[in-house]
N, C-alpha and C positions, 0 to 999 in steps of 0.2 A: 435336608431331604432333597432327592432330585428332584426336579421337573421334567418333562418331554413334552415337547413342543410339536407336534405336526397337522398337516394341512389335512382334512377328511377331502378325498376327491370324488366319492359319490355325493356328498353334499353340494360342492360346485356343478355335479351334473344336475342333481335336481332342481336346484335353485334354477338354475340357467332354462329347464328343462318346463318348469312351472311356473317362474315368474316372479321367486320367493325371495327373501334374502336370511335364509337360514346362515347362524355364524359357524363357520369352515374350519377355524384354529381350534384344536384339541389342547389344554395343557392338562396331563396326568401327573397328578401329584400322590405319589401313596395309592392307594383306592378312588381316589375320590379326579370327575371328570371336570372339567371348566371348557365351557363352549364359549367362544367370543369373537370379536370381528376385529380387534387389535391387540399387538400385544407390546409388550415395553420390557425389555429387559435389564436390569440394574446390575450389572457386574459381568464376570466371565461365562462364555458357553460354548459350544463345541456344537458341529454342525454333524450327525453319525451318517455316515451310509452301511446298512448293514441288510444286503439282500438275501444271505444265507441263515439269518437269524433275527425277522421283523419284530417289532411290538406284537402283541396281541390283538391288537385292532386289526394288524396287517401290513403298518406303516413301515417303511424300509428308508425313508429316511425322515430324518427329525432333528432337533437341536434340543441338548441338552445342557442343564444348568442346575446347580445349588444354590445359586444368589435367588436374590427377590423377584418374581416376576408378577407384573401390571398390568389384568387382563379389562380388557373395556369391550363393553358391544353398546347395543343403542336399543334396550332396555328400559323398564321404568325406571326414574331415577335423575336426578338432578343434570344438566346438559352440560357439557363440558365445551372451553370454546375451543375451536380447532387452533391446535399448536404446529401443525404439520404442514398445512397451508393445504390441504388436501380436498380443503370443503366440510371434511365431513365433522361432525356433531355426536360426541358420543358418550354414553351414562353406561350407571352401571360398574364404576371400580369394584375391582378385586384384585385382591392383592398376597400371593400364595406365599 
């Protein structure tokens, strides 16, 4: 099944806007939506730009993928230790 992958940019306005840290990363698998604050991709993907024919959401660009993809936010959920050196601490696996 695909995946698509893109960034919600009124969420980064809110967030920024109110103080929030709502998770930004859209993956659309089938029907079904995954909100999250990382993601991890396990195989080949393709980056689309496509302004004359967006997603549905709106999105005109995204990355696109059939392999597995590893979505993490900071959720309840056992803490994972930063592998990225990022700082950041993040629960919550899912894995489409």
């Amino acid at each position: 099944m695909i995946k698509r992958i893109h960034i919600n940019q009124h969420i980064i306005r809110s967030n920024s806007k109110n103080g929030e840290r709502e998770p930004v990363i859209t993956v659309k698998s089938g029907k079904q939506n995954v909100y999250c604050d990382r993601v991890i991709l396990d195989g080949l993907a393709e980056i689309v730009y496509s302004p004359d024919k967006p997603l549905s959401c709106g999105a005109k660009v995204w990355i696109e993928t059939s392999e597995v993809v590893e979505c993490w936010d900071r959720v309840e959920g056992e803490v994972v230790p930063d592998e990225y050196g990022d700082g950041a601490d993040f629960t919550n696996r899912r894995v489409l």
